[in-house]
Structure formats: C-alpha cells, structure tokens
C-alpha positions in Angstrom: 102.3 97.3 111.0 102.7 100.7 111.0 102.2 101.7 115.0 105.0 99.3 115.3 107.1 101.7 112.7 106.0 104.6 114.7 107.0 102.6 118.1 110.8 102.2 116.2 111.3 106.5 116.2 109.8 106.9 119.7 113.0 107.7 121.6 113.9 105.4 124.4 113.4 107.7 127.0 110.6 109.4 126.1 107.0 109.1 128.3 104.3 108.1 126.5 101.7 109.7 127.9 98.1 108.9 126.8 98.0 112.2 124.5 101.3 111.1 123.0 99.3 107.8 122.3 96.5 109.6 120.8 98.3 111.7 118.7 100.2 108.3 117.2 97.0 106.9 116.9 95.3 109.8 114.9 98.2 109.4 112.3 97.9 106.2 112.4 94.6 106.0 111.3 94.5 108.6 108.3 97.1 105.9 107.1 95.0 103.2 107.6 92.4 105.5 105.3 94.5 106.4 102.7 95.2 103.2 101.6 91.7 101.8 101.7 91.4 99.5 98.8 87.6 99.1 98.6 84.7 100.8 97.1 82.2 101.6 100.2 81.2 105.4 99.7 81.9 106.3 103.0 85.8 104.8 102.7 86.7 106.1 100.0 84.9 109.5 101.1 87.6 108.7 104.2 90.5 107.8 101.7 89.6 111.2 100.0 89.9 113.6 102.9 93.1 111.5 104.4 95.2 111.9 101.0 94.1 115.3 101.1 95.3 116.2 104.1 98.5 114.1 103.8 99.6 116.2 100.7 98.6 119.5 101.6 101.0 119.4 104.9 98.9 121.9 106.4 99.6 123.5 109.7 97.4 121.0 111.7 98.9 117.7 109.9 102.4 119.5 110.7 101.5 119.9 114.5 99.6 116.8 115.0 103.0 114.9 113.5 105.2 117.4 116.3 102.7 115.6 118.7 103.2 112.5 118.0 106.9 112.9 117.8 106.5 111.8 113.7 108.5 113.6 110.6 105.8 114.7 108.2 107.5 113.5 105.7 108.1 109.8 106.7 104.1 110.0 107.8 103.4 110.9 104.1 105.8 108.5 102.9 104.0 106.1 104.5 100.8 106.6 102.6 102.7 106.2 99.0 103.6 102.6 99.8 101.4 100.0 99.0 
C-alpha cells in the first residue's frame, strides 16, 4: 500500500534506477516497522528504533528521503496513520 503511494510522487519522467528503488524501499520498510502491531521482542525492538528515527528527522532520515525523492514530512506522516 504504501510503495504504491510512494510510486504516485515519483515524477513521470524520472529513471528509477536500482539505488532509487532501494532508497524507496529502505523508507518503505521503517514504515512497515513502525506500525508493527505485535508483541515479538525483536519487532517491537524494530518498531522502537523506526519511530525513533522517524521523529528525530535526523540528517540521514533527511537524505535517505532526498534519495528516494520522498518529503520527510509525508514519510513521517505516514507512520501516524493507522
């Protein structure tokens, strides 16, 4: 659900090259983390370190959204919603 969100604010004539891809994918999956539900120690220790690094904004969440062509904002966003 969401990689098709990020697909939507790829702009049409952009390359995806396969670094582009990764970089969608890593945001992608701290999502994916955040919003574990569950109670396996591991997950949530996942969950913990996601959120974490969602709200901080720090200077490698900012450049890996530049990479992935992804506001920061709308990324975090994304982690709020249920």
């Amino acid at each position: 659900m969401f990689r098709t969100a990020i697909k939507t604010q790829v702009s049409a004539h952009q390359e995806r090259s396969p670094e582009f891809s990764l970089w969608q994918a890593v945001i992608a999956q701290a999502i994916t983390d955040a919003k574990y539900h569950g109670l396996r120690k591991h997950y949530l220790d996942c969950k913990r370190l996601a959120i974490a690094w969602f709200s901080n904004c720090s200077k490698d969440f900012k450049a890996v959204c530049q990479y992935a062509d992804i506001d920061p904002d709308y990324a975090y966003k994304k982690t709020q919603t249920a």
